[in-house]
N, C-alpha and C positions, 0 to 999 in steps of 0.2 A: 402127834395126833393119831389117834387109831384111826384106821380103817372099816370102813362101812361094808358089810358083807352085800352080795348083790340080791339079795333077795329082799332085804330092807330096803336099799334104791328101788327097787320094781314096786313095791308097794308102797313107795313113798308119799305118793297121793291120797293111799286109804289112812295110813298111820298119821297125815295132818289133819285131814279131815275129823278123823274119831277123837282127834289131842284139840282141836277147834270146836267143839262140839258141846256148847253148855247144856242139852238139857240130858237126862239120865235116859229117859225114853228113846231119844234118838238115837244116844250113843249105842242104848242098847238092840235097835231095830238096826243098827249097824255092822256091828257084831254079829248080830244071828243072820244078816245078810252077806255074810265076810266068807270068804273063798281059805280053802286051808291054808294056801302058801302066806296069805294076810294073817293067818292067824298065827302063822309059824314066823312069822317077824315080830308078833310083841311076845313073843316067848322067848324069842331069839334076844330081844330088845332087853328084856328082865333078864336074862340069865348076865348077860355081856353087863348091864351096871349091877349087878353081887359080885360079879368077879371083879369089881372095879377098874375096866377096861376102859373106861369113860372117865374123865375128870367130870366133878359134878360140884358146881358152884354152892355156898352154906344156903342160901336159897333154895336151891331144889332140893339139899338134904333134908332139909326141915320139911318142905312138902312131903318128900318121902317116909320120912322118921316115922308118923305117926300110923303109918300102914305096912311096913317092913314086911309084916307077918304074911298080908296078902302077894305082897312083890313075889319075896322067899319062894311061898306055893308057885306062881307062875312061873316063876325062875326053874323050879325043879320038874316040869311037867314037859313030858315028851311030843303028847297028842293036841290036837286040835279040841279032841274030845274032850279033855284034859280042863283044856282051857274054859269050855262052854258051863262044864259042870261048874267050875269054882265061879264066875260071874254071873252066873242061874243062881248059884246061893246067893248071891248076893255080899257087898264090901266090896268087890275087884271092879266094878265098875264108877271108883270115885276114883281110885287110882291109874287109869288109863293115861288121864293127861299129864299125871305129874310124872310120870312111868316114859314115857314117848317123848314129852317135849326136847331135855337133853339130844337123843339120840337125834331126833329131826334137825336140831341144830348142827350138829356134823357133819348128817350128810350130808345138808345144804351148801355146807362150808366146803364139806369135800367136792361136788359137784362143780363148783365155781370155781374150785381151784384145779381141776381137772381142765373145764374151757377155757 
């Protein structure tokens, strides 16, 4: 089981919230309301599944599949800024949930196996 870095625990309320989130609007009033260190856990989050740190059920691959390109960009982006620019153009915002969900699963799992 991988380890969940602490910066993902600490934002672990924003990252379900924005992964729970159907409308586009919303996610995206969320996002431009999001603190860097939030923004730096779904950077974190995309980088940790391309490096395949995460086992990732053929379900979420397939969600994934058809966005990779978008994941890719955020996976290689350093800045907060980074991140605002590519879901301002728009596509990184359909990929949020299927991007976060995996990861929220772990920590949850890691959390509870911690208490």
């Amino acid at each position: 089981m991988p380890t969940i870095s602490q910066s993902v625990l600490d934002n672990l309320l924003f990252l379900k919230k924005i992964s729970k989130t159907k409308s586009p609007k919303n996610r995206k009033k969320y996002l431009n309301l999001a603190t860097t260190a939030e923004l730096l856990s779904i950077i974190e989050c995309a980088y940790n599944i391309l490096k395949g740190r995460f086992r990732l059920t053929s379900r979420q691959r397939n969600r994934l599949a058809p966005q990779i390109e978008v994941v890719r960009r955020i996976g290689r982006i350093r800045s907060p800024r980074g991140l605002r620019s590519i879901l301002q153009r728009g596509g990184g915002l359909s990929v949020i949930p299927a991007l976060l969900t995996p990861i929220i699963f772990e920590a949850i799992r890691s959390l509870s196996s911690n208490n």
